[in-house]
C-alpha positions in Angstrom: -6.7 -24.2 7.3 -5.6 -22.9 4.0 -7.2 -19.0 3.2 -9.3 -19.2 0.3 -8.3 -16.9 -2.8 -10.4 -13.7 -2.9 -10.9 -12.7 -6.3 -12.5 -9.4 -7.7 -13.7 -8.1 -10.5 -15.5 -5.1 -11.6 -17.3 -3.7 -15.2 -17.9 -0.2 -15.7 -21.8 0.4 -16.6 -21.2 2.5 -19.5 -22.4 0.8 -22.7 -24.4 -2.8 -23.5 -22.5 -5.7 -23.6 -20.7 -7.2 -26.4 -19.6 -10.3 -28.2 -15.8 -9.0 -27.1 -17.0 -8.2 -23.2 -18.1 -11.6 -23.1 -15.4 -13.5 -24.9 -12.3 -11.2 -23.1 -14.4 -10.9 -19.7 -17.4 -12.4 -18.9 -17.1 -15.5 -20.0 -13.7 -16.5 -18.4 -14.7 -14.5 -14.7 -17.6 -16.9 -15.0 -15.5 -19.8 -15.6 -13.3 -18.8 -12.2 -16.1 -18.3 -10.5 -16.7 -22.2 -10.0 -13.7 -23.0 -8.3 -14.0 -24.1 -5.0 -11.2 -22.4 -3.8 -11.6 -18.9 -4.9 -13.7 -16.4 -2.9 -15.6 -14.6 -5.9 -16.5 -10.8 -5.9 -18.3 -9.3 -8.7 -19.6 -6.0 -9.0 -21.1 -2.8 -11.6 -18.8 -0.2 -11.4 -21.3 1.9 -11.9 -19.6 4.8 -9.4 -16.9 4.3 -12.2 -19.2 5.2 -14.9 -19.9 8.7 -13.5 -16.7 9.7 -14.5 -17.2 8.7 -18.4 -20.7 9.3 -19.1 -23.0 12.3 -18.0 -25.9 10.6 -19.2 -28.3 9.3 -16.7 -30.5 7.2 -18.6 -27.3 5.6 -20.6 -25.6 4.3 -17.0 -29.3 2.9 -15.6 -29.7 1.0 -18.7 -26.1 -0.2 -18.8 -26.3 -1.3 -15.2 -29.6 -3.4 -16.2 -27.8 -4.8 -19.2 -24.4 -5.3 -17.4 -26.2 -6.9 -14.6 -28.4 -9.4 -16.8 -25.4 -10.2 -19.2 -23.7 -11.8 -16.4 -26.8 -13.6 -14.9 -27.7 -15.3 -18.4 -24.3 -16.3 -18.9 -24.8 -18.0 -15.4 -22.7 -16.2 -13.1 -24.0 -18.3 -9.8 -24.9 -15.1 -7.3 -24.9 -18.0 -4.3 -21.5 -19.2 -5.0 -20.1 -15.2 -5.4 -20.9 -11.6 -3.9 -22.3 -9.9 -6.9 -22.9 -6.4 -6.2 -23.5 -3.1 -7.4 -20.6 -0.3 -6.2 -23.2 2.0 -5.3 -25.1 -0.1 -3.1 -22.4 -0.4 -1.0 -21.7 3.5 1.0 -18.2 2.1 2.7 -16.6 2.6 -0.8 -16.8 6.3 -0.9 -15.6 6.6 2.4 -13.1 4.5 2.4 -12.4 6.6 -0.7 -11.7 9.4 1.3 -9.5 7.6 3.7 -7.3 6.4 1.1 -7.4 9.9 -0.9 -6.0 11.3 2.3 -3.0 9.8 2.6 -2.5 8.9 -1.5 0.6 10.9 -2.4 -0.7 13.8 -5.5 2.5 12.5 -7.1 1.6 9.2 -7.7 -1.5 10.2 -9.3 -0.2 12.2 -11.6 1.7 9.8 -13.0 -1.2 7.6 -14.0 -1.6 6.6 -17.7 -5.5 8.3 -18.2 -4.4 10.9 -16.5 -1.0 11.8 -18.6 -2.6 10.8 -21.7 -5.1 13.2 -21.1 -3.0 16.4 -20.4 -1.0 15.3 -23.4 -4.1 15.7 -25.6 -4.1 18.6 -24.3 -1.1 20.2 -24.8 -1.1 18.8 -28.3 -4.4 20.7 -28.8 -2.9 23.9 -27.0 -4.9 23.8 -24.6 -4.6 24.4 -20.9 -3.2 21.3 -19.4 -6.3 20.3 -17.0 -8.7 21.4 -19.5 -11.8 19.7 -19.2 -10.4 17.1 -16.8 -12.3 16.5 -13.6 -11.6 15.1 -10.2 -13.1 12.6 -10.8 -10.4 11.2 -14.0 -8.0 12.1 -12.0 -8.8 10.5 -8.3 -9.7 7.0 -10.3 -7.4 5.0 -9.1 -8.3 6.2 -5.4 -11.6 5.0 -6.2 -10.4 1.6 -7.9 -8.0 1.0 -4.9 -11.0 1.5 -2.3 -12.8 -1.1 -4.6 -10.0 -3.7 -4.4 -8.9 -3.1 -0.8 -12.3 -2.7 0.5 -12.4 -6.8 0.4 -8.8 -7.2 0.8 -8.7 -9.0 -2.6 -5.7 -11.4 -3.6 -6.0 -10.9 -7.0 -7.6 -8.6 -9.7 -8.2 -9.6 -13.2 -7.6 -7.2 -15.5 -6.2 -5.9 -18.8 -2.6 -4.6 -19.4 -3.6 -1.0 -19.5 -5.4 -1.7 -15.7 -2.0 -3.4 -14.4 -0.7 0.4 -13.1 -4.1 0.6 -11.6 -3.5 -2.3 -9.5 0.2 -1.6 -8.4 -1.0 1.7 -7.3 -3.4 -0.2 -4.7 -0.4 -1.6 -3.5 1.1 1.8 -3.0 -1.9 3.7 -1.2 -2.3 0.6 0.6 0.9 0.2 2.3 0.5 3.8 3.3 -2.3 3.3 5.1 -0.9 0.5 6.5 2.6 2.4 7.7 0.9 5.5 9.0 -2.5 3.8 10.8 -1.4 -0.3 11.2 0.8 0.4 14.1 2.3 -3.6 13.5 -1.1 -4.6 11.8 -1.8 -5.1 8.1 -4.8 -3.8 7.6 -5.2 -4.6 3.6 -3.9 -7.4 2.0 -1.5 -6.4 -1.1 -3.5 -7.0 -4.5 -1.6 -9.0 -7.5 -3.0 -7.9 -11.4 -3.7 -11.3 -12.8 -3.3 -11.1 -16.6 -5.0 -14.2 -18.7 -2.9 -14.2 -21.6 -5.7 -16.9 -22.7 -8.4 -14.6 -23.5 -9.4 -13.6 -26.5 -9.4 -9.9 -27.3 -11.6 -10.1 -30.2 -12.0 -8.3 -33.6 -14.5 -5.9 -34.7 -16.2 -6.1 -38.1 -13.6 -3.8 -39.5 -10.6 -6.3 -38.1 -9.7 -3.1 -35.0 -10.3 -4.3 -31.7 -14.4 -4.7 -30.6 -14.9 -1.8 -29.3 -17.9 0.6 -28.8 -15.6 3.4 -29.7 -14.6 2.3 -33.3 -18.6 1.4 -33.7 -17.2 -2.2 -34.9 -19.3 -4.4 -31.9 -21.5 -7.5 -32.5 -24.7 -7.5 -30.0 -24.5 -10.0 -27.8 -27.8 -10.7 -26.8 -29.7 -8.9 -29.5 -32.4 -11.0 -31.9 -30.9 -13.6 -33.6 -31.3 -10.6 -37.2 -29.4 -8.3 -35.6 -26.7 -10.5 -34.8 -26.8 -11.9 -38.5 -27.1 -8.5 -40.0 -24.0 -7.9 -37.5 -22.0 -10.7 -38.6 -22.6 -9.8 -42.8 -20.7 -6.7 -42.2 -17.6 -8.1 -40.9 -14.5 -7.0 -43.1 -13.2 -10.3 -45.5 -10.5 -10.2 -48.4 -11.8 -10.4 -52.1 -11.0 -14.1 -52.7 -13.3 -15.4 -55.0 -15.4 -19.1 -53.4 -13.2 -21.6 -54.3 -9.9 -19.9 -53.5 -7.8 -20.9 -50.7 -8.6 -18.2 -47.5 -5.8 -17.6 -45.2 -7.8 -18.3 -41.7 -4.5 -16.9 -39.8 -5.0 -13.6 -41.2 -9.0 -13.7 -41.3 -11.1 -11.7 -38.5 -13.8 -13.6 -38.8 -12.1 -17.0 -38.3 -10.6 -15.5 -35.5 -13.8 -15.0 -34.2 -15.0 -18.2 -34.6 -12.3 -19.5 -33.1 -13.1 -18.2 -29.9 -16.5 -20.0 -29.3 -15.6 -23.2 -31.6 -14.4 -26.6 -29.8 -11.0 -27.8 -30.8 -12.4 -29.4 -33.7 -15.0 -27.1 -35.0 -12.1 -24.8 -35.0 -10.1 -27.5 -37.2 -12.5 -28.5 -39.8 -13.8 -24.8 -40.2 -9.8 -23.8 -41.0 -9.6 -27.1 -43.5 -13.0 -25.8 -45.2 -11.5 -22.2 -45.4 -8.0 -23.5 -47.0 -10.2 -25.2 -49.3 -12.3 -22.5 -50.7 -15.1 -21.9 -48.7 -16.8 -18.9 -50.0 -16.9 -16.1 -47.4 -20.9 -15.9 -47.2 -21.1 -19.9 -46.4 -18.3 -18.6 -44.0 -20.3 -16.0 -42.0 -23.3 -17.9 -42.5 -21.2 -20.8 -39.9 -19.9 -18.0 -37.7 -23.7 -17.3 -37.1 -24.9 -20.8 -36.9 -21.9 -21.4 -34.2 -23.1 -18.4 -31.9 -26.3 -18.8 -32.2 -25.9 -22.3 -30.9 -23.7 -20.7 -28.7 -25.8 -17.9 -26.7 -29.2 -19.0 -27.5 -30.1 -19.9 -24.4 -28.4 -17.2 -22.8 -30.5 -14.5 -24.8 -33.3 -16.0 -24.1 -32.8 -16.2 -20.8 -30.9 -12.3 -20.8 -34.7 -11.3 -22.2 -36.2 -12.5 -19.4 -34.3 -10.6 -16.8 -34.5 -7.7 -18.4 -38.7 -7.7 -18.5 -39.0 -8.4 -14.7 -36.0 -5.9 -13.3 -37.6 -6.3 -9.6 -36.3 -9.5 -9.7 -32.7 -8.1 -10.8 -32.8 -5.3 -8.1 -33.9 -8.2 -5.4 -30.6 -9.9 -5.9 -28.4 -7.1 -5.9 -29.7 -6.0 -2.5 -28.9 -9.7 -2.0 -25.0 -9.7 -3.0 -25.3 -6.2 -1.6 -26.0 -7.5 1.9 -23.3 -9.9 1.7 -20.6 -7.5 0.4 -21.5 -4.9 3.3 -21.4 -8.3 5.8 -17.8 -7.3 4.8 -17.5 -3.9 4.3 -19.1 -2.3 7.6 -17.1 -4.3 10.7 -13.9 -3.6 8.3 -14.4 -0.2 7.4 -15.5 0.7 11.4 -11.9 -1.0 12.1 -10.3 1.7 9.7 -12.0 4.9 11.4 -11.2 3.4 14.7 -7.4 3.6 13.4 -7.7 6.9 12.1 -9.1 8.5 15.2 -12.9 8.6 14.0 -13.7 6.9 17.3 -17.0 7.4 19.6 -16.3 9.4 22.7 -18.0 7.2 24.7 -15.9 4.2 23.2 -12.6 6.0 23.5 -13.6 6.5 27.5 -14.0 2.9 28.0 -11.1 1.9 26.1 -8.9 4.6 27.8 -10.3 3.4 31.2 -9.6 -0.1 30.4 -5.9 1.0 29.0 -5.0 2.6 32.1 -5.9 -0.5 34.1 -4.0 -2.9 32.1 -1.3 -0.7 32.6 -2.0 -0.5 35.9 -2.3 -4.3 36.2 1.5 -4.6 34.3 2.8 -4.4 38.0 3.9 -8.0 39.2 4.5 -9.7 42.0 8.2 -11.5 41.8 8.5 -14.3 45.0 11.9 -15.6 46.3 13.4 -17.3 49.5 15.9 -16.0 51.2 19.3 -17.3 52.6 17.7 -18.2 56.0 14.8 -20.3 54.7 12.1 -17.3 54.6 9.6 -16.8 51.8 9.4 -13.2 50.8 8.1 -11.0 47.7 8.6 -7.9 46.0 5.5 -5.9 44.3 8.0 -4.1 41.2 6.2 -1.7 39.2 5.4 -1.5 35.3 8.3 0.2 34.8 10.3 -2.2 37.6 10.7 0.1 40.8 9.8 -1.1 43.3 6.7 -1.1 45.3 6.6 -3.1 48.3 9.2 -5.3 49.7 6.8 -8.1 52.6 8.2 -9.2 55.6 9.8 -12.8 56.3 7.3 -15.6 55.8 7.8 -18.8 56.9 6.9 -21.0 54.2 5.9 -19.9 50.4 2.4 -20.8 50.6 2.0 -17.9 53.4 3.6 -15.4 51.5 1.7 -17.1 47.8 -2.0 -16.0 50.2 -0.9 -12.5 51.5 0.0 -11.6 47.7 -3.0 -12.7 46.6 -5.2 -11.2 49.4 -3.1 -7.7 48.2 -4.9 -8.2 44.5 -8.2 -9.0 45.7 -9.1 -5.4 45.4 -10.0 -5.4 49.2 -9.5 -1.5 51.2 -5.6 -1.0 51.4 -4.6 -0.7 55.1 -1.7 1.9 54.7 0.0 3.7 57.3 3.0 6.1 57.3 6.2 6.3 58.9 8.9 8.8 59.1 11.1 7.6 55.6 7.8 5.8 53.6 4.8 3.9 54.6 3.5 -0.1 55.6 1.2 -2.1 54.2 -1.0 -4.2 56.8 -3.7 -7.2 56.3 -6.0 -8.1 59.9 -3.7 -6.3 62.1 -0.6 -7.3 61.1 2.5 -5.3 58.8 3.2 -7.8 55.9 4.9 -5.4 53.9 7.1 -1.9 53.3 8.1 0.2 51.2 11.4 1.7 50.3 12.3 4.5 51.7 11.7 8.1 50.3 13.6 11.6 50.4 10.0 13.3 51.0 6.3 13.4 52.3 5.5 14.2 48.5 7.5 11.4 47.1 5.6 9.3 49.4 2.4 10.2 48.7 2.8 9.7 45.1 4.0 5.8 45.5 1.3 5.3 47.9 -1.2 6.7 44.5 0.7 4.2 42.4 0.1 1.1 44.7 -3.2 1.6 45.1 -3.5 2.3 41.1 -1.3 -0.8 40.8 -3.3 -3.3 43.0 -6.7 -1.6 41.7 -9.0 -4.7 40.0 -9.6 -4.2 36.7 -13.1 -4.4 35.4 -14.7 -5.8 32.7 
């Protein structure tokens, strides 16, 4: 049976989603998230967010945004596991089991780290100046995220790739110091989709909330017009040839245009379209586009009860996941119940125990005999001459039936009898103390192990 591709991805609840979240992100993971043979996981990195933003009411409107943007634009929640991060408590601790063996030199060299301390050195500052744990322990966090599910692959964007590979890293020393032969997490791949679009803002920069150059999403159809007027165009006159392969806003519509929209809107543009007809398309196009959607975005966001009811949903299947693996991690760690380490200690020893075999062979007179060898291959017992090799096939078997052992000494060692009768010795032995002790380990040998 062919494993199923387990796929995650995660958005960080920060800000409200864009025209470039949903071209570069959104959309596409959506897309993926139909086929048959991946194993979606989606969730609001909203853990994530605590490290950017220090305001409360920013991150629990983002996660209501985040969380509707990606219902409306039909993410199927019974096809995937679409979760929030906090809803699920076996990340942060499995974020301390990976901090603690995560080398402090590997996180140093991370890029938003470094880039960090550079600004502040730059500025003259004290290197760690305002740069908290949390910034720095992100990619602890991000690898409990990924490895958490065990995910074969991890969309994300080239600056995330370093992310990813250190995953790999902290994951292989878990595996190497707790796995003991076992792979506990699967090694993640970064899968970069040279396809999507990173789109431009209105001033042609990347869309970003940072350069203040975003078109809403799933704002009123104004807004998004008003948006749209604003985006930066060349000063050719209606009527003069535009140059669509320099020109943001055909690059925009591009990205939600069919192979042919795309075509006749660059043969109107060559031609002289005026740049207000221009944006005027643009708008028509994604209002087509994501009318539905909005309309349907609105509606989430007025009845949040219904959000939060599938959360706990996707959150019940993630932890479905999470708890049984995350119980097998603190078992390899040594965070084990006492009462469970008893049994399993008991049950160890008797397996041991039960590693003692009986070897049966015939010797050069015709008799049927057999040796009981230890786990470590002394030997126990040596029987006495049967005559055939079912005889000596029941006394062996009447030894392990966990019946009262009838041992008696001698001088040099001790016999083993069954109803009366001396069916097998032992070597012999320098002492009285040496004796005693191999008379211990064949009663500890032929002890029955319980269930």
């Amino acid at each position: 049976m062919t494993t199923r591709t387990r796929i995650l991805t995660g958005i960080t609840t920060t800000g409200t989603p864009h025209l470039g979240n949903y071209a570069g992100a959104i959309r596409p993971a959506i897309v993926a998230s139909r086929d048959s043979n991946a194993d979606s996981f989606y969730f609001l990195a909203d853990y994530h967010a605590l490290i950017k933003c220090d305001d409360p009411l920013r991150i629990q409107r983002s996660r209501l945004e985040i969380a509707a943007t990606w219902l409306a634009g039909g993410l199927d929640v019974d096809r995937v596991t679409f979760y929030r991060q906090s809803d699920i408590p076996e990340i942060p601790e499995l974020t301390w089991l990976l901090t603690c063996v995560a080398a402090k030199g590997l996180l140093n060299r991370a890029h938003a780290y470094k880039a960090s301390v550079d600004k502040n050195l730059e500025a003259g500052e004290d290197p760690d100046a305002g740069i908290s744990m949390g910034l720095y322990s992100y990619p602890v966090l991000m690898a409990a995220d990924i490895l958490m599910f065990n995910a074969h692959k991890v969309p994300v964007g080239r600056d995330q790739i370093q992310h990813v590979e250190m995953a790999r890293d902290i994951g292989q020393r878990f595996n190497h110091l707790f796995g003991q032969g076992k792979e506990f997490f699967t090694m993640p791949e970064a899968l970069i989709e040279e396809s999507v679009a990173t789109l431009p803002g209105l001033d042609g920069r990347k869309m970003s909330k940072s350069y203040d150059n975003t078109i809403p999403l799933f704002s009123s159809a104004k807004d998004m017009k008003d948006a749209i007027s604003r985006i930066v165009t060349d000063s050719r006159a209606p009527g003069e040839a535009k140059d669509p392969d320099n020109a943001h806003l055909f690059t925009l519509f591009q990205a939600f245009a069919t192979a042919d929209q795309a075509a006749e809107f660059r043969s109107e543009l060559l031609q002289g379209l005026g740049w207000g007809e221009a944006k005027n398309r643009l708008f028509q196009l994604l209002d087509s586009e994501l009318g539905e959607a909005r309309e349907r975005y609105h509606q989430l966001i007025e009845r949040p009860s219904d959000l939060e009811d599938i959360l706990q949903h996707g959150a019940k299947k993630a932890r479905a996941v999470a708890t049984p693996f995350l119980n097998e991690l603190r078992e390899a760690v040594g965070l084990r119940s006492f009462v469970a380490q008893a049994q399993v200690a008991a049950t160890t020893k008797k397996k041991a125990a039960k590693a003692a075999r009986f070897v049966s062979f015939r010797e050069e007179d015709g008799s049927f005999r057999f040796r009981l060898l230890a786990a470590d291959g002394e030997q126990l017992l040596l029987s006495r001459h049967f005559a055939d090799g079912k005889a000596a096939g029941q006394v062996s078997k009447q030894l392990q039936a966990g019946q009262p052992l009838d041992v008696r000494n001698n001088e040099q060692g001790f016999s083993v009898w069954l109803d009366g009768e001396c069916v097998a010795d032992s070597p012999p032995f320098a002492d009285s103390t040496a004796r005693d002790a191999a008379i211990d380990a064949l009663r500890v040998a032929l002890a029955p192990v319980q269930d």
